[in-house]
C-alpha positions as CSV (number, residue, x, y, z in Angstrom):
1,X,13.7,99.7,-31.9
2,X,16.2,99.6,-29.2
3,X,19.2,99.4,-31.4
4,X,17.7,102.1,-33.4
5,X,17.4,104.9,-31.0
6,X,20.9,103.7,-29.2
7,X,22.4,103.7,-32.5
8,X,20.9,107.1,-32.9
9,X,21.9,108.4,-30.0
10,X,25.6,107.4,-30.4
11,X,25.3,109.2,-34.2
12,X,23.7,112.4,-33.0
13,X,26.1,112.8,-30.2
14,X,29.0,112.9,-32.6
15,X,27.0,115.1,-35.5
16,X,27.5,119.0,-35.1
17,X,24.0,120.8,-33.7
18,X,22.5,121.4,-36.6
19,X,22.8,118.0,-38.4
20,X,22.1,116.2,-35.4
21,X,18.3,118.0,-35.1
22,X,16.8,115.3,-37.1
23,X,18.0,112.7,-34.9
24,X,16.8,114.0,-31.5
25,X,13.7,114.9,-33.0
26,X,13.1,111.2,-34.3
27,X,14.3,110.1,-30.6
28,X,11.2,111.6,-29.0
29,X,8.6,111.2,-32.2
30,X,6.2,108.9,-30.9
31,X,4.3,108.4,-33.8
32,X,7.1,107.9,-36.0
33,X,8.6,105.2,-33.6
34,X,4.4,103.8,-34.6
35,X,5.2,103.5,-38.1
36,X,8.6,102.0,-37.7
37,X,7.1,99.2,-35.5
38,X,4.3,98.9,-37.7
39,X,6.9,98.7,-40.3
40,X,8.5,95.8,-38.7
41,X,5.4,94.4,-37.9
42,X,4.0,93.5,-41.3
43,X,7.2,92.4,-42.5
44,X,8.9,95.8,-43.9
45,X,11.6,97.3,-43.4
46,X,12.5,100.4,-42.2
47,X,15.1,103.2,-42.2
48,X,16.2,106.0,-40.8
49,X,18.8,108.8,-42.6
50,X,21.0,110.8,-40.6
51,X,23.9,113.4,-42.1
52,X,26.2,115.7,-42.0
53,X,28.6,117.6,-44.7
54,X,30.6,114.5,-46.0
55,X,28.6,111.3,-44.6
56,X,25.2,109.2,-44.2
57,X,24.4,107.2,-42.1
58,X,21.8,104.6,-43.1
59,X,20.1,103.2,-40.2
60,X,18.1,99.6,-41.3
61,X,15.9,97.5,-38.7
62,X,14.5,94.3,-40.8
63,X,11.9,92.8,-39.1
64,X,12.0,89.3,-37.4
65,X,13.3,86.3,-39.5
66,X,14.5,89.4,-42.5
67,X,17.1,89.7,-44.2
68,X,20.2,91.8,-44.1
């Protein structure tokens, strides 16, 4: 989870206001950072989207001993 929000943090920084909403709004979503864990927890991955006008950004945290 750590990676996650740093790497969102480094992506919403660099995305123009409006496209970078999401992205803060995930940083402080409590219950969303739940699932994810939960996620990761029973052995599922899980992702997180971010974009603008010409990119995605596919965020993926596998969970312990998973597969890239």
């Amino acid at each position: 989870m750590r990676w996650l929000r740093e790497r969102t943090v480094h992506i919403t920084d660099q995305l123009d206001a409006a496209y970078a909403q999401p992205g803060r709004h995930w940083l402080t979503d409590e219950a969303e950072h739940e699932r994810a864990l939960t996620y990761l927890a029973t052995g599922t991955a899980y992702q997180l989207t971010l974009y603008d006008e010409n990119t995605r950004y596919f965020l993926v945290a596998y969970p312990p001993g998973g597969t890239a």
